[in-house]
PyMOL Python script that loads the backbone (N, CA, C, O; Angstrom):
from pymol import cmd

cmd.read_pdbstr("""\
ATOM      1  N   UNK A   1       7.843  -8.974  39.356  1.00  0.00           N
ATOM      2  CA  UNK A   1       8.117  -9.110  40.770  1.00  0.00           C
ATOM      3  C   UNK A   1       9.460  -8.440  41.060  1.00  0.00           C
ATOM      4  O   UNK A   1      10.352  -8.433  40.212  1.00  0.00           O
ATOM      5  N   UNK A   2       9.618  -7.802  42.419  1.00  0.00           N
ATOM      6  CA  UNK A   2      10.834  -7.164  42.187  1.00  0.00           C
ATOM      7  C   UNK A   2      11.938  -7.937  42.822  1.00  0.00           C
ATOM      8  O   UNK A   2      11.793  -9.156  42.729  1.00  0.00           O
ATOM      9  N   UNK A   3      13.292  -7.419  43.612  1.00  0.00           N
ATOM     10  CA  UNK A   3      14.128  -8.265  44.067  1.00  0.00           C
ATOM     11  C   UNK A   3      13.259  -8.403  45.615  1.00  0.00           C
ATOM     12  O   UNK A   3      12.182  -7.958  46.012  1.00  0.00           O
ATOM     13  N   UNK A   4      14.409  -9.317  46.272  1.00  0.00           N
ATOM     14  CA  UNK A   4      13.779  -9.218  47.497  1.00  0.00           C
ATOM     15  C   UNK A   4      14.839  -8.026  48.431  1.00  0.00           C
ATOM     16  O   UNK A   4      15.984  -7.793  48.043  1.00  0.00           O
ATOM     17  N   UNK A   5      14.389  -7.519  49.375  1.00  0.00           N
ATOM     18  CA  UNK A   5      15.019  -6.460  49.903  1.00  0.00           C
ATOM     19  C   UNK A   5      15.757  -6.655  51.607  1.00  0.00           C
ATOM     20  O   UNK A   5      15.191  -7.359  52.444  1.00  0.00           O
ATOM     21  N   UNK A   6      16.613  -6.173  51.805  1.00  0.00           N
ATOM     22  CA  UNK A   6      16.642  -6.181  53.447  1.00  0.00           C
ATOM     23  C   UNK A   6      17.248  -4.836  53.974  1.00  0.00           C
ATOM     24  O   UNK A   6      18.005  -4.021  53.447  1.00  0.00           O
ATOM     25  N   UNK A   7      16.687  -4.891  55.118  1.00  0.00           N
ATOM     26  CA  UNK A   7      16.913  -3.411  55.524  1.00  0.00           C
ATOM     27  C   UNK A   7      18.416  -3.778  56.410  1.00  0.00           C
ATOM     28  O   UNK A   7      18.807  -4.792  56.988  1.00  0.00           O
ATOM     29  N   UNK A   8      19.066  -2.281  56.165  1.00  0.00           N
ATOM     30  CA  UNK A   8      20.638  -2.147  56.489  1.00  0.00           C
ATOM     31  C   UNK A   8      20.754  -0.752  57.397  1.00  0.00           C
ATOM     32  O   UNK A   8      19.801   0.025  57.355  1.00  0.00           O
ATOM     33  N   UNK A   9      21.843  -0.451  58.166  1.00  0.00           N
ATOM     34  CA  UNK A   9      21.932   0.244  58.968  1.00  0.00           C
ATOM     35  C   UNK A   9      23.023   0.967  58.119  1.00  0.00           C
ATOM     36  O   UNK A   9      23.969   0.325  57.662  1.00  0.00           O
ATOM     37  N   UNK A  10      22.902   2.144  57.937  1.00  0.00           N
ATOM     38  CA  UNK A  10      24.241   2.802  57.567  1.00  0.00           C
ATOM     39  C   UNK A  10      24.673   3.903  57.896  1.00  0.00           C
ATOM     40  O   UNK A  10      23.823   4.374  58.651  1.00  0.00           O
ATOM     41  N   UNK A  11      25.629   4.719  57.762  1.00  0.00           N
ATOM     42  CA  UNK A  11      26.595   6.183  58.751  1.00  0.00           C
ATOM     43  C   UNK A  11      26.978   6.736  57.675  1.00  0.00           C
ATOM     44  O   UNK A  11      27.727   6.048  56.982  1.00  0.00           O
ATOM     45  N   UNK A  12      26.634   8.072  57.182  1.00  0.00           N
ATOM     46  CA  UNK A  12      27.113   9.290  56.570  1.00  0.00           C
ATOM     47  C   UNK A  12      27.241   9.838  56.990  1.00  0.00           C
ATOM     48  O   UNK A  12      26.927   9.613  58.159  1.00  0.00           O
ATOM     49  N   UNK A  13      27.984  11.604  56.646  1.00  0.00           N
ATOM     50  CA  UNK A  13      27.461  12.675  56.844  1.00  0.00           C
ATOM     51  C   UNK A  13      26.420  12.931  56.778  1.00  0.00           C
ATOM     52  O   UNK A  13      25.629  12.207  56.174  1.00  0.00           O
ATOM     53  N   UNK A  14      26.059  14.060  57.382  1.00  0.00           N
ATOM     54  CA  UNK A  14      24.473  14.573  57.428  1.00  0.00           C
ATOM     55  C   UNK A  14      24.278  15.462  56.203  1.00  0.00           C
ATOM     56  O   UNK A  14      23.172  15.598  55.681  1.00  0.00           O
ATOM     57  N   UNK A  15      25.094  15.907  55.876  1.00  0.00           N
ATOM     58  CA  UNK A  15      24.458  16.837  55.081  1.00  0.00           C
ATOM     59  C   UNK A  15      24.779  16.256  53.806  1.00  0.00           C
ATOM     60  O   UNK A  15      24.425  17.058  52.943  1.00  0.00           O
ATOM     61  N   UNK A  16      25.280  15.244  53.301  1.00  0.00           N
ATOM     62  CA  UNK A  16      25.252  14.697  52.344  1.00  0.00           C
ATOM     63  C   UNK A  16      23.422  13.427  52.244  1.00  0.00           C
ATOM     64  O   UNK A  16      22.727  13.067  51.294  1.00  0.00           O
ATOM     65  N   UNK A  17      23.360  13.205  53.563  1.00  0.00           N
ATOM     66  CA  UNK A  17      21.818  12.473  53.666  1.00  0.00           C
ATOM     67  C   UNK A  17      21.061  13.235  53.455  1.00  0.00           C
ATOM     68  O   UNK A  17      20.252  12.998  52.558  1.00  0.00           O
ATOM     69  N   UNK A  18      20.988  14.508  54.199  1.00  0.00           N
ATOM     70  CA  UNK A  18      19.854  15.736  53.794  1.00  0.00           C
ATOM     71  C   UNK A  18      20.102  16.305  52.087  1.00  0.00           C
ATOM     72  O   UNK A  18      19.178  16.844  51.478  1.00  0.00           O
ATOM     73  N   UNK A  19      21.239  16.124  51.569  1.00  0.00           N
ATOM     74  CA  UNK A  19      21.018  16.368  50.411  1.00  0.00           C
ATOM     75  C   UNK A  19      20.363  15.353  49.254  1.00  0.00           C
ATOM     76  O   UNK A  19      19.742  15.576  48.215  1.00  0.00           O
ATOM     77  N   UNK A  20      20.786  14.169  49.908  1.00  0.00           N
ATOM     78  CA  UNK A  20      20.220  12.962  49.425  1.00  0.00           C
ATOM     79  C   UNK A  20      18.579  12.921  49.591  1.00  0.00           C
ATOM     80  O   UNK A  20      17.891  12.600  48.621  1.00  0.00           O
ATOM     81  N   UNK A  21      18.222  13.122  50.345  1.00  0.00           N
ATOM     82  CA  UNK A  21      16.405  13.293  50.632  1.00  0.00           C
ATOM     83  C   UNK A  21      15.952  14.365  50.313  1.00  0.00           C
ATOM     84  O   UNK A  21      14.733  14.486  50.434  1.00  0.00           O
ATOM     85  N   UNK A  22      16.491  15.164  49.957  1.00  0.00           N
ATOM     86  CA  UNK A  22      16.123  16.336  49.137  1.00  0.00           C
ATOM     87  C   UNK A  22      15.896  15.958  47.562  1.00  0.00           C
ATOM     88  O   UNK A  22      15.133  16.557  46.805  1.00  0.00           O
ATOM     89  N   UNK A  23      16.600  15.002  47.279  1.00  0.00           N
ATOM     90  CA  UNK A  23      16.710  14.751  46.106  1.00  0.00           C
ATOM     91  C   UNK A  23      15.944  13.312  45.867  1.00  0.00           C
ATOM     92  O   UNK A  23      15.332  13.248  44.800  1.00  0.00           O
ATOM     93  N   UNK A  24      15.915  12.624  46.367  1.00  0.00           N
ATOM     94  CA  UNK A  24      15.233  11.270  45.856  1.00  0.00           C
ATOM     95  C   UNK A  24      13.513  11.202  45.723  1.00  0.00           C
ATOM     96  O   UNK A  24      12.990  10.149  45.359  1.00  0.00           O
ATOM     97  N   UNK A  25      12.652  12.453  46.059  1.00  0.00           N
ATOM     98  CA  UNK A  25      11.914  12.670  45.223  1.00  0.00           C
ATOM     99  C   UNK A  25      10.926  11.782  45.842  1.00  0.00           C
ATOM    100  O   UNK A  25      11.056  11.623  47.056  1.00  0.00           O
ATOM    101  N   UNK A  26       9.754  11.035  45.124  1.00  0.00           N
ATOM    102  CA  UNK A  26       8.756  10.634  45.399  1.00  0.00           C
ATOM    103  C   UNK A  26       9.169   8.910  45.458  1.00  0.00           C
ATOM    104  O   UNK A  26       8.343   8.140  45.947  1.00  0.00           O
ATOM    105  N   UNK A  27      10.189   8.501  45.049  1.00  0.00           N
ATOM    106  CA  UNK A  27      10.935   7.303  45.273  1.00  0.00           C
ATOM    107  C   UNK A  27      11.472   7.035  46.739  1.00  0.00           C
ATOM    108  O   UNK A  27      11.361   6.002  47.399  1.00  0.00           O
ATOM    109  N   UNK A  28      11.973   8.013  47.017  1.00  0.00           N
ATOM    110  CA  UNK A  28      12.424   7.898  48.332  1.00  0.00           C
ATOM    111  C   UNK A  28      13.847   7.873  48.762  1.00  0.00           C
ATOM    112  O   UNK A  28      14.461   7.610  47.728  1.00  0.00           O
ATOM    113  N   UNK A  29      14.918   8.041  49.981  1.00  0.00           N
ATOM    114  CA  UNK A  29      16.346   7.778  50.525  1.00  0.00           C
ATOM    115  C   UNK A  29      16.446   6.340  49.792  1.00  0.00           C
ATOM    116  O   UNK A  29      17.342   6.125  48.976  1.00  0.00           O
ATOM    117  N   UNK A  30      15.446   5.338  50.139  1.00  0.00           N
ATOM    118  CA  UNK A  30      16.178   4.378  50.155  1.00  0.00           C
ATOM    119  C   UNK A  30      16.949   3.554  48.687  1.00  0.00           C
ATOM    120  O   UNK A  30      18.078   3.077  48.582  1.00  0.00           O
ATOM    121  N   UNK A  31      15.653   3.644  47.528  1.00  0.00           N
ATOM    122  CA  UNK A  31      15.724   3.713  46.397  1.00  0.00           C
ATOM    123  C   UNK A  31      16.799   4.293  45.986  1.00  0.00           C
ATOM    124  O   UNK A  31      17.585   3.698  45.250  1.00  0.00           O
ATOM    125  N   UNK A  32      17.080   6.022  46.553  1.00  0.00           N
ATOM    126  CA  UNK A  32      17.954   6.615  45.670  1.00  0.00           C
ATOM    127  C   UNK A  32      19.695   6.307  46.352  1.00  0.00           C
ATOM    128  O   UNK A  32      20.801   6.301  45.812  1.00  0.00           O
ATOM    129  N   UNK A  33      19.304   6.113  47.545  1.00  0.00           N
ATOM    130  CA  UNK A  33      20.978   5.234  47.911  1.00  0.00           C
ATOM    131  C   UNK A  33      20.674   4.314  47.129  1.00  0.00           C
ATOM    132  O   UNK A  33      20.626   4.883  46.039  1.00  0.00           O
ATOM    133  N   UNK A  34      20.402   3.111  46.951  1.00  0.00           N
ATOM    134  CA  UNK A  34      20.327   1.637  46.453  1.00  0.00           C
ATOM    135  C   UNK A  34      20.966   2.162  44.811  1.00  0.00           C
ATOM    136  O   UNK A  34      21.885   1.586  44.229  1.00  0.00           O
ATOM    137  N   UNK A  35      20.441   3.013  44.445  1.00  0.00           N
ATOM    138  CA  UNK A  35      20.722   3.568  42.940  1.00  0.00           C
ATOM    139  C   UNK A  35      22.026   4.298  42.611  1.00  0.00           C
ATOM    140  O   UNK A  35      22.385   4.451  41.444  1.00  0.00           O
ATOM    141  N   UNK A  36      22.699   4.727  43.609  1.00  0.00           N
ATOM    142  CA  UNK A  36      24.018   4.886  43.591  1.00  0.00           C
ATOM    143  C   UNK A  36      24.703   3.587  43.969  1.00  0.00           C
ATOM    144  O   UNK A  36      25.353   3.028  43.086  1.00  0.00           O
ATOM    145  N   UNK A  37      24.651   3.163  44.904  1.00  0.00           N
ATOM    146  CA  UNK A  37      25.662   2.209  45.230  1.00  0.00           C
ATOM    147  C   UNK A  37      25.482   1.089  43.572  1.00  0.00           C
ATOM    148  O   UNK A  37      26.399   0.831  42.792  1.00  0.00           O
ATOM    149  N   UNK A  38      24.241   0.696  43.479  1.00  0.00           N
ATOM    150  CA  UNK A  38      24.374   0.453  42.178  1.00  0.00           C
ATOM    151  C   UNK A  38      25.368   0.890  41.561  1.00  0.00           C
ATOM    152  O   UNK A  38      26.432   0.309  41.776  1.00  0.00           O
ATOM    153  N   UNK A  39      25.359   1.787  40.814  1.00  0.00           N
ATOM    154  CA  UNK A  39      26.043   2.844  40.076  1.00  0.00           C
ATOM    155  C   UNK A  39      27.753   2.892  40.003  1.00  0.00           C
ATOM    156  O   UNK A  39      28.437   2.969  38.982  1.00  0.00           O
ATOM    157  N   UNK A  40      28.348   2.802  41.830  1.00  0.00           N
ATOM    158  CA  UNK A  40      28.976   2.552  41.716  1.00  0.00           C
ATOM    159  C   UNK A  40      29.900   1.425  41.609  1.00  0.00           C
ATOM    160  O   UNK A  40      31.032   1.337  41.134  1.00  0.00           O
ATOM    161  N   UNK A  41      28.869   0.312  42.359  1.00  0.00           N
ATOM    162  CA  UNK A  41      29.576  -1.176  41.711  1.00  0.00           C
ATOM    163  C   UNK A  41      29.241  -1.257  40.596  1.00  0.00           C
ATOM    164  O   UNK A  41      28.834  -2.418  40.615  1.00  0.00           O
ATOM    165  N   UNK A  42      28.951  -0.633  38.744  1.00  0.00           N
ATOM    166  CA  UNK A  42      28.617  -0.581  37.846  1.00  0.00           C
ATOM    167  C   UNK A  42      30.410  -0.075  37.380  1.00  0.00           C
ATOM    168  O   UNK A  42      31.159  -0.534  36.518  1.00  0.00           O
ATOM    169  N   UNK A  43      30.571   0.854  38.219  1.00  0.00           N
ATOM    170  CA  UNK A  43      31.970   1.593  37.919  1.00  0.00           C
ATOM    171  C   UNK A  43      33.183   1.178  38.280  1.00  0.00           C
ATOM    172  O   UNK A  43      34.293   1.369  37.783  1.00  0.00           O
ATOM    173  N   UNK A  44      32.544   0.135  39.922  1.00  0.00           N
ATOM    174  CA  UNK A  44      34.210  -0.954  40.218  1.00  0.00           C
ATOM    175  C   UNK A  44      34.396  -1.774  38.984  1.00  0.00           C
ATOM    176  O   UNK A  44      35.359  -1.638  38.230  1.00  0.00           O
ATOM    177  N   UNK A  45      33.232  -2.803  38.780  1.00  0.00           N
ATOM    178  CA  UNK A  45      32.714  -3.903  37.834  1.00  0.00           C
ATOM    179  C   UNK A  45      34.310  -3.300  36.423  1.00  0.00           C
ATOM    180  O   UNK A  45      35.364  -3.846  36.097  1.00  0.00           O
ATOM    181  N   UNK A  46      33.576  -1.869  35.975  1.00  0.00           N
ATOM    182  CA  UNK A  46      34.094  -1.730  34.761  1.00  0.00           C
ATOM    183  C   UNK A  46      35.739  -1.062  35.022  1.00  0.00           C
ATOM    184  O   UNK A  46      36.505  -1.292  34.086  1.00  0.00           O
ATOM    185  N   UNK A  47      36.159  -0.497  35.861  1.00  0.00           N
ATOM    186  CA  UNK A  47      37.662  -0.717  36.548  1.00  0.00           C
ATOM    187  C   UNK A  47      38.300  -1.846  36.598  1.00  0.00           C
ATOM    188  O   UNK A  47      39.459  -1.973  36.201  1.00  0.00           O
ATOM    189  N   UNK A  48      37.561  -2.831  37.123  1.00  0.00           N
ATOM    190  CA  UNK A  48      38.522  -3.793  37.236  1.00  0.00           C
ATOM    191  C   UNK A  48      38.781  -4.593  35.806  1.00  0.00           C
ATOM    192  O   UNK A  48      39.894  -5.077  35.605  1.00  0.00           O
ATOM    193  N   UNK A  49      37.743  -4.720  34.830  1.00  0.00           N
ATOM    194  CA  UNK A  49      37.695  -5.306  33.150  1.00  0.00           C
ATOM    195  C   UNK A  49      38.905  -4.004  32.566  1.00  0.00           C
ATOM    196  O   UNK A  49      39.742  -4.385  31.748  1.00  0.00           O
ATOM    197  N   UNK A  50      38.938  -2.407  33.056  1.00  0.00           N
ATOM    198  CA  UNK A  50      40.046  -2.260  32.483  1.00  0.00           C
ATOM    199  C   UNK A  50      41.064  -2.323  32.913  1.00  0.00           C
ATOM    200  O   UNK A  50      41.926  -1.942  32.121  1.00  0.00           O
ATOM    201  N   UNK A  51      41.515  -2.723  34.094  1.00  0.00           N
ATOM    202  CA  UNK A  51      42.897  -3.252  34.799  1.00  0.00           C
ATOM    203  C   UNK A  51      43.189  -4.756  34.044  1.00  0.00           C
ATOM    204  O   UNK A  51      44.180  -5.112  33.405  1.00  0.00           O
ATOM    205  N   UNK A  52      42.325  -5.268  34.268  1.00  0.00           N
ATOM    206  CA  UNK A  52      42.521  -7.197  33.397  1.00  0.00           C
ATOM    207  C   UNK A  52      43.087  -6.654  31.784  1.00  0.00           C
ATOM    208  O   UNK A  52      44.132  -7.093  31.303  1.00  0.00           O
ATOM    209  N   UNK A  53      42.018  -5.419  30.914  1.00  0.00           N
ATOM    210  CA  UNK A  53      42.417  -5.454  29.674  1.00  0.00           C
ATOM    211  C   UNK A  53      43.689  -4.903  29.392  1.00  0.00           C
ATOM    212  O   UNK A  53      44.440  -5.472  28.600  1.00  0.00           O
ATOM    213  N   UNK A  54      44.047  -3.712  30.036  1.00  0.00           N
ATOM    214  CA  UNK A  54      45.558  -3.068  30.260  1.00  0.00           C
ATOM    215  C   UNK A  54      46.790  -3.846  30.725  1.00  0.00           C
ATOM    216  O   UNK A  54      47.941  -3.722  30.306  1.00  0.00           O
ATOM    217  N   UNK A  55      46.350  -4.633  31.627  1.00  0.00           N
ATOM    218  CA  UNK A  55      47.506  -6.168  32.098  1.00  0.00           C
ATOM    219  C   UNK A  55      47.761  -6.937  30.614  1.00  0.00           C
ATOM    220  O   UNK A  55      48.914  -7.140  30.232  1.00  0.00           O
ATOM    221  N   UNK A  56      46.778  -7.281  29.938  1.00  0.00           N
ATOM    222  CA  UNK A  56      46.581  -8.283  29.086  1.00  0.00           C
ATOM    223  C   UNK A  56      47.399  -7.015  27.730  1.00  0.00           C
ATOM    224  O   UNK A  56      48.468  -7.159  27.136  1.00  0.00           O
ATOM    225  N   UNK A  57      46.376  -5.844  27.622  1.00  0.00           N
ATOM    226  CA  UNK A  57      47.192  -5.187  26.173  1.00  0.00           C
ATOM    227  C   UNK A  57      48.190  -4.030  26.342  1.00  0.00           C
ATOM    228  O   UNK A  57      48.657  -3.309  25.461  1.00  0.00           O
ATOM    229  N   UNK A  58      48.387  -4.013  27.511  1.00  0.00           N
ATOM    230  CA  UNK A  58      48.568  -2.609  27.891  1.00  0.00           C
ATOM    231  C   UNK A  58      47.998  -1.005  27.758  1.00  0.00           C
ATOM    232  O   UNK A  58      47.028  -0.901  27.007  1.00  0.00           O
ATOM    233  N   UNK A  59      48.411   0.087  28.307  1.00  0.00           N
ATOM    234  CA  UNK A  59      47.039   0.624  28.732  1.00  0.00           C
ATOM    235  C   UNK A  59      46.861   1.644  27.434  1.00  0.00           C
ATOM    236  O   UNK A  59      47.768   1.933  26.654  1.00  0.00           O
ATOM    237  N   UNK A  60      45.440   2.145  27.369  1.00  0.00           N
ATOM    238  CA  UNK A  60      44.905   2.710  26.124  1.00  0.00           C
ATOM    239  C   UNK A  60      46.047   4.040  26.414  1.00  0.00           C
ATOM    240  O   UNK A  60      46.670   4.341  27.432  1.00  0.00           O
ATOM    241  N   UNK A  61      45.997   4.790  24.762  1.00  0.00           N
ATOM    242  CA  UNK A  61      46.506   5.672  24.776  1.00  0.00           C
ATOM    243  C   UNK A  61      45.676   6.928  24.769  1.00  0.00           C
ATOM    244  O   UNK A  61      44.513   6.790  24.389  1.00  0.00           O
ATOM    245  N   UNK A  62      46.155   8.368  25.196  1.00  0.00           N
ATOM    246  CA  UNK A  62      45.252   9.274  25.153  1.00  0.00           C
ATOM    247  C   UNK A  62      44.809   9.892  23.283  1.00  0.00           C
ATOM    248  O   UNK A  62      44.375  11.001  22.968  1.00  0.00           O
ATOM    249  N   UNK A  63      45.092   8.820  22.454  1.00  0.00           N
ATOM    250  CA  UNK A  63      45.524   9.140  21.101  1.00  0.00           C
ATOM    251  C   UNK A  63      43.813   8.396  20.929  1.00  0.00           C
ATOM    252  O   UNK A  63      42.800   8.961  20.517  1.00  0.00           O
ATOM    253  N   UNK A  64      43.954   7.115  21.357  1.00  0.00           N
ATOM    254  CA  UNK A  64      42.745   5.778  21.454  1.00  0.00           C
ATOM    255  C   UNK A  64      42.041   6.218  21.527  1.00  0.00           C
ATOM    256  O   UNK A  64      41.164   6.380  20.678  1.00  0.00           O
ATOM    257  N   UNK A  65      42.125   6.778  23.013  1.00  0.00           N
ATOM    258  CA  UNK A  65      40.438   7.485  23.986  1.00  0.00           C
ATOM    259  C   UNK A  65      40.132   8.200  22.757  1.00  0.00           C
ATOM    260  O   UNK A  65      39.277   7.813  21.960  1.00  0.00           O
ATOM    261  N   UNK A  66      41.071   9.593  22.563  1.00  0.00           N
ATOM    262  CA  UNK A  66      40.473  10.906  21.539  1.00  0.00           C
ATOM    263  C   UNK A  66      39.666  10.343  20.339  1.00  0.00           C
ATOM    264  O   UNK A  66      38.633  10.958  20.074  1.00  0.00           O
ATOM    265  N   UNK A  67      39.990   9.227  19.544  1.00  0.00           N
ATOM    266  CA  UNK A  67      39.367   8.827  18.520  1.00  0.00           C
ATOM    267  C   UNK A  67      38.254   8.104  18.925  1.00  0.00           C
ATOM    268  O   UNK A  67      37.272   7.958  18.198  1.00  0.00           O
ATOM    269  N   UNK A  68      38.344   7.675  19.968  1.00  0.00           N
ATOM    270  CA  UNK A  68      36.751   6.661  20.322  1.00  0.00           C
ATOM    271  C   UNK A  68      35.703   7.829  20.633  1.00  0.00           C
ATOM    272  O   UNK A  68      34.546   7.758  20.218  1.00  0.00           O
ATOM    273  N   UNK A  69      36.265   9.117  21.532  1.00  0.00           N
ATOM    274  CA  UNK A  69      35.062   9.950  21.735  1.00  0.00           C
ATOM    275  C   UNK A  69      34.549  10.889  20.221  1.00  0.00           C
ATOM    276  O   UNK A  69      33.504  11.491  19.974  1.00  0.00           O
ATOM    277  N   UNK A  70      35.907  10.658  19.347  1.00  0.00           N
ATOM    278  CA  UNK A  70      35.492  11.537  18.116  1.00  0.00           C
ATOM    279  C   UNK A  70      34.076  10.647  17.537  1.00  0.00           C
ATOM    280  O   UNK A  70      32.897  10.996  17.471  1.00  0.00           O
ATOM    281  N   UNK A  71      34.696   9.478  17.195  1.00  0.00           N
ATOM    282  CA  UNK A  71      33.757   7.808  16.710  1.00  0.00           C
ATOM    283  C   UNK A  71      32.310   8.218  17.552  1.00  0.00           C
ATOM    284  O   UNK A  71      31.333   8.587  16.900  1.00  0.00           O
ATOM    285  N   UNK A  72      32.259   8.135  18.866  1.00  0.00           N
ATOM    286  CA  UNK A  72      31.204   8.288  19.814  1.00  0.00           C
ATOM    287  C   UNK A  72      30.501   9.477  19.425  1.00  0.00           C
ATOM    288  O   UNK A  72      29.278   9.349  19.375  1.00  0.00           O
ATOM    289  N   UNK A  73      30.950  10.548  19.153  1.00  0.00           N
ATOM    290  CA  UNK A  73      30.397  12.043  18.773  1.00  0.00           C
ATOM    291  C   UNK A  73      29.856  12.087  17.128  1.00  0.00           C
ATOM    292  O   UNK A  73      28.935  12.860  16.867  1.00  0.00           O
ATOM    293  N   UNK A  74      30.375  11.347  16.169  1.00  0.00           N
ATOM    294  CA  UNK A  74      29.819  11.308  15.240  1.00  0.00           C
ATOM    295  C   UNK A  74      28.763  10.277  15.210  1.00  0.00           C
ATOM    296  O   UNK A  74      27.835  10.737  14.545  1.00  0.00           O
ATOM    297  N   UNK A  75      28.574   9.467  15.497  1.00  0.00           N
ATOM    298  CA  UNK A  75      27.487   8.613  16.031  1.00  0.00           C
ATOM    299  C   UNK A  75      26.309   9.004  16.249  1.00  0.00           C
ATOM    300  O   UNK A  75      25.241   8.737  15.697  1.00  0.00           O
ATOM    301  N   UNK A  76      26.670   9.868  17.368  1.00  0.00           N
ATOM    302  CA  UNK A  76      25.631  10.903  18.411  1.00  0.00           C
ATOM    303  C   UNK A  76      25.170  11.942  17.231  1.00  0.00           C
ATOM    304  O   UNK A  76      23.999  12.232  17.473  1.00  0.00           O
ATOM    305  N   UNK A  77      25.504  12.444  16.353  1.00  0.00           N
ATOM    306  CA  UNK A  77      25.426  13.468  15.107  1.00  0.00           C
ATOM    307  C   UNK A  77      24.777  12.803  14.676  1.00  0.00           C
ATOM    308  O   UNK A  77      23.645  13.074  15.077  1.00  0.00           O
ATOM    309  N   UNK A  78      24.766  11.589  13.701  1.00  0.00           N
ATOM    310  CA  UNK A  78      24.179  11.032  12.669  1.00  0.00           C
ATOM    311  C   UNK A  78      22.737  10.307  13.285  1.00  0.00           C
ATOM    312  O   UNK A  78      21.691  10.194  12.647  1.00  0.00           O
ATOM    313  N   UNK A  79      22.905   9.980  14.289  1.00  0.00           N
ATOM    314  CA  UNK A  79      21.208   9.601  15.495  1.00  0.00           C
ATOM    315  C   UNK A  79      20.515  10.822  15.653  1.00  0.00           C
ATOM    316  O   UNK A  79      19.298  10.664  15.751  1.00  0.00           O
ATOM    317  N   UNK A  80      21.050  12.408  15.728  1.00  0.00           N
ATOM    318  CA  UNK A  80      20.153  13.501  15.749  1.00  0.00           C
ATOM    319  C   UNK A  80      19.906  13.708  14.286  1.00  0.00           C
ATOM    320  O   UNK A  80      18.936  14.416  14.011  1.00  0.00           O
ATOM    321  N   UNK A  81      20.648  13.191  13.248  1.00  0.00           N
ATOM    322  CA  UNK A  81      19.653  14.148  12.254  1.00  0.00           C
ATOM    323  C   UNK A  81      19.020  12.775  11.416  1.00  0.00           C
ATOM    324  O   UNK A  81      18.264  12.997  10.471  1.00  0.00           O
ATOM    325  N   UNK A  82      19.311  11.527  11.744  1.00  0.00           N
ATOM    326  CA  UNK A  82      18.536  10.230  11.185  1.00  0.00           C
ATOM    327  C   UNK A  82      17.098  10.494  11.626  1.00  0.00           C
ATOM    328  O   UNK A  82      16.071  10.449  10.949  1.00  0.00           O
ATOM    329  N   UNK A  83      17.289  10.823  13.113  1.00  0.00           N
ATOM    330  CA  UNK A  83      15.765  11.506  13.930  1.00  0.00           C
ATOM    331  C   UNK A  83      15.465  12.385  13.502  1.00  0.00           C
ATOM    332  O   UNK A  83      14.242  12.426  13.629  1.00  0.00           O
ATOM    333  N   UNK A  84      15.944  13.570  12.818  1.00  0.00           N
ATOM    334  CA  UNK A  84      15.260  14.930  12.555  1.00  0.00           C
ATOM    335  C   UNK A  84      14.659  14.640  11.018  1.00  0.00           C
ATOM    336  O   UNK A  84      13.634  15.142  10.557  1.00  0.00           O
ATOM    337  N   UNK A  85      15.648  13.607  10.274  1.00  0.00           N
ATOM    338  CA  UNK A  85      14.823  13.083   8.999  1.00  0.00           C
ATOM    339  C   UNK A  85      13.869  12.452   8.865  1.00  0.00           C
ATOM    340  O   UNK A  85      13.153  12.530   7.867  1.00  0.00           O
ATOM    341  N   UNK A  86      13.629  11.586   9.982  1.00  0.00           N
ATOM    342  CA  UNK A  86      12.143  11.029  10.350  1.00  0.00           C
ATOM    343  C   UNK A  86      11.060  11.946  10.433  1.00  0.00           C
ATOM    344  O   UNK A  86       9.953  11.772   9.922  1.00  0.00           O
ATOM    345  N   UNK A  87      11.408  12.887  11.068  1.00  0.00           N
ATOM    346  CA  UNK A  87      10.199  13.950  11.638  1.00  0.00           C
ATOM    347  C   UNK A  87       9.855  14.080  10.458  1.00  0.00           C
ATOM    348  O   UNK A  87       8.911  14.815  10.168  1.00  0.00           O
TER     349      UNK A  87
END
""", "prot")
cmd.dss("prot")
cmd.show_as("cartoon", "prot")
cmd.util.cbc("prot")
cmd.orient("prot")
């Protein structure tokens, strides 16, 4: 069953709506707004957990980040060829 829905009135630009209905496909405007705004309370949500964690540890270093995306990238390596050893 899905959520329940209510219809809302809202004001953009136009040519950001016409690009938007150009794009939302066989789903539709409304779906594909609903799927951003999603998206971006997905991105306040995780802003504000790193403002609380940076208050609490202070803020990551650009030393941190570099090693988490290295960590993240070898990860991503070892899932393409765990998969290519399956094949």
């Amino acid at each position: 069953m899905s959520e329940p829905t209510g219809k809302y009135s809202i004001t953009m630009p136009r040519d950001i709506a016409e690009a938007a209905k150009a794009r939302s496909g066989r789903s539709g405007l409304s779906a594909y707004v609903a799927a951003a705004v999603a998206r971006q309370i997905e991105r306040d949500n995780l802003n504000e957990l790193i403002q609380v964690a940076e208050a609490e540890h202070g803020p990551i270093t650009e030393e941190e980040i570099q090693s988490l995306r290295d960590q993240l990238h070898q990860a991503r390596e070892q899932q393409t060829q765990d998969g290519a050893n399956a094949a």
